[in-house]
C-alpha positions as CSV (number, residue, x, y, z in Angstrom):
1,X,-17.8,0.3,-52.1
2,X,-17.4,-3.7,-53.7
3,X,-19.1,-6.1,-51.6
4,X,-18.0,-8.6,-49.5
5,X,-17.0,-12.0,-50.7
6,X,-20.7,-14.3,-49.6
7,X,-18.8,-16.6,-47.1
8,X,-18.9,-13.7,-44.6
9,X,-21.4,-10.9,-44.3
10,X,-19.3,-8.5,-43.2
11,X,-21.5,-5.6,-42.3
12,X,-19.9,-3.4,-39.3
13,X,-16.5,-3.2,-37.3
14,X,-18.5,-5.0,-34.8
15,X,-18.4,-8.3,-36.5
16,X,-14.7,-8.1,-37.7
17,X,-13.5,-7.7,-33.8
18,X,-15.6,-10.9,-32.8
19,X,-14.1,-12.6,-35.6
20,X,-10.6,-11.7,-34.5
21,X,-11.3,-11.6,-30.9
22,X,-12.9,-15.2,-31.7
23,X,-9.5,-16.1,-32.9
24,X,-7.4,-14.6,-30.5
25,X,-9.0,-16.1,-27.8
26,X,-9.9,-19.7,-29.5
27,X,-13.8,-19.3,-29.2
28,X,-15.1,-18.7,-32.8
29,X,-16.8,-22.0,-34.7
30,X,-14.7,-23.4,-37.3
31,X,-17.8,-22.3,-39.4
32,X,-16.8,-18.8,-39.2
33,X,-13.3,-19.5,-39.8
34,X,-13.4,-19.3,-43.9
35,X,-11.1,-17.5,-46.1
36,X,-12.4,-13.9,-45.7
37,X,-12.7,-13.7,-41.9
38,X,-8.7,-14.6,-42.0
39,X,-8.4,-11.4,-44.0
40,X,-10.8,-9.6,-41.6
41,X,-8.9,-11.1,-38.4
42,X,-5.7,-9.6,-39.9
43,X,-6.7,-5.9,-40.6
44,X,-8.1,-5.9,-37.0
45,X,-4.8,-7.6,-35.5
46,X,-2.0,-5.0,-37.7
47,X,-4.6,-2.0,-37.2
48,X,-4.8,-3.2,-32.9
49,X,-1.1,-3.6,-33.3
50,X,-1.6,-7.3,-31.9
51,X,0.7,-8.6,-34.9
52,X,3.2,-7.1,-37.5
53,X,3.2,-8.1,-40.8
54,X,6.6,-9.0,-41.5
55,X,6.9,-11.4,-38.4
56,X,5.9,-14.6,-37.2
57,X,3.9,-13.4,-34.4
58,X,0.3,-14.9,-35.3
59,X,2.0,-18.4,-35.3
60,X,1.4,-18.7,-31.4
61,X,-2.3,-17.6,-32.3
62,X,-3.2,-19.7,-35.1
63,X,-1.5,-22.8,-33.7
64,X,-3.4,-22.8,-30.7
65,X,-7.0,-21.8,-32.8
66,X,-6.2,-24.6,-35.1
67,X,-6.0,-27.1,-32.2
68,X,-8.8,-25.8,-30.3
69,X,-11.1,-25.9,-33.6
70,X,-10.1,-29.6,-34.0
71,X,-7.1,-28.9,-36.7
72,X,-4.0,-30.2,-36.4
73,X,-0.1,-28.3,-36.9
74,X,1.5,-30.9,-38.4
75,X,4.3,-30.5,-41.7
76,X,1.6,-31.2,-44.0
77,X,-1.6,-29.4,-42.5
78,X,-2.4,-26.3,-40.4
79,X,-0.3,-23.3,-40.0
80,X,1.9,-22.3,-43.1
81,X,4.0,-19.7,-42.0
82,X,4.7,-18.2,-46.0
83,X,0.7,-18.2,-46.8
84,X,0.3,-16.2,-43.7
85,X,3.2,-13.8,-44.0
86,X,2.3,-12.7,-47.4
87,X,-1.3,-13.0,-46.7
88,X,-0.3,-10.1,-43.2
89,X,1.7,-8.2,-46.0
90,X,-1.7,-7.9,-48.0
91,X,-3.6,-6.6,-45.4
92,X,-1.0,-4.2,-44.2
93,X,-0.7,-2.3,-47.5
94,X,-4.4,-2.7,-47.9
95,X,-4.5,-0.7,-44.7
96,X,-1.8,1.4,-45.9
97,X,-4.0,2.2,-49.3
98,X,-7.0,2.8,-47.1
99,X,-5.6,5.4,-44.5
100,X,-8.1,5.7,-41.6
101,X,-11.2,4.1,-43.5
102,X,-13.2,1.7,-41.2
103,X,-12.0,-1.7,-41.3
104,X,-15.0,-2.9,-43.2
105,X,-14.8,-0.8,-46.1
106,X,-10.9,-2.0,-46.2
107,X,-12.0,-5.4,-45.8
108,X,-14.8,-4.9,-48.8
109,X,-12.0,-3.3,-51.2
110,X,-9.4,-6.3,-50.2
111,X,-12.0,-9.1,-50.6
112,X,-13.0,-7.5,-54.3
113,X,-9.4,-7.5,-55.5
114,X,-6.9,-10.7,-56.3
115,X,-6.8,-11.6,-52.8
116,X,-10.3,-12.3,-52.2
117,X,-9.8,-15.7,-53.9
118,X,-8.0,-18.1,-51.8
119,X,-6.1,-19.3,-54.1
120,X,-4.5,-16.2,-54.9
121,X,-0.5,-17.2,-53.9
122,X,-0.4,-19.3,-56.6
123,X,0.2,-16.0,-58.5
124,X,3.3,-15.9,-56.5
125,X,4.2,-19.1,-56.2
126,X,3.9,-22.5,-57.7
127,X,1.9,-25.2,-56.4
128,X,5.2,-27.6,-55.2
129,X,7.2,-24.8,-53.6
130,X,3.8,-23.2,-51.6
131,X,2.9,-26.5,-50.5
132,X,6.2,-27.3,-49.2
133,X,7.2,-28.4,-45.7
134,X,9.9,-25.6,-45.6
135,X,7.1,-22.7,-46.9
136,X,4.7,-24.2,-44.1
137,X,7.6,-24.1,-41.5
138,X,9.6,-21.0,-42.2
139,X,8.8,-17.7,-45.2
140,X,10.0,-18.8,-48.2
141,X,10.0,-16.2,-51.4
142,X,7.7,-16.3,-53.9
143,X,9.1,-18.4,-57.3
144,X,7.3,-16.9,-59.7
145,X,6.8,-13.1,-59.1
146,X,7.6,-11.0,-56.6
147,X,4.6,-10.1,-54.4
148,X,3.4,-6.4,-55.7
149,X,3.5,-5.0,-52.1
């Protein structure tokens, strides 16, 4: 089993369901908030059934943990609809890979492949397309290769 990325120790199912409870419900630290607990937030939301991953639904959610964490929605900052539909895509077929393995092995194999670096769209996409207002308001598709799940 890789280990996890060091931003977040995650070491038990435990911690991934504060970390997505945290979200859900607006109370974890912006500290906690880095790139693999986003990852660990969305396995525990699909595998819950809280969110699906070809839908908007975590919009509501983010939005409202961005703005009580002090970060604002606006066209140029906060929620980006594309980054976070691919992003659920990821973690669903990572699920799918994993079958009924506990979330934190899932998470460990996911955070020790391509998307365990946050820049990893930019495979996908290019820079001026990802950082568009449309791909931050709406899914747009990748412009450079098609996502491999």
């Amino acid at each position: 089993m890789a280990a996890a990325l060091p931003d977040q120790p995650f070491l038990n199912n435990a911690t991934i369901e504060h970390i997505a409870r945290g979200m859900l419900d607006c109370t974890l630290s912006k500290h906690e908030s880095t790139h693999s607990a986003h990852f660990a937030a969305a396995l525990w939301l699909l595998r819950e059934g809280h969110v699906q991953p070809f839908e908007g639904s975590t919009a509501p959610m983010i939005r409202a943990y961005n703005q009580a964490t002090g970060t604002s929605n606006t066209a140029t900052n906060g929620y980006h609809e594309t980054i976070t539909l691919a992003s659920l895509q990821g973690a669903a077929a990572a699920l799918a890979l994993a079958g009924g393995a506990p979330l934190r092995q899932v998470l460990a194999t996911l955070l020790a492949g391509p998307l365990g670096h946050s820049r990893w769209p930019l495979e996908y996409w290019s820079q001026d397309v990802l950082m568009s207002v449309d791909a931050r308001q709406s899914w747009v598709a990748p412009d450079l290769e098609p996502l491999p799940w």
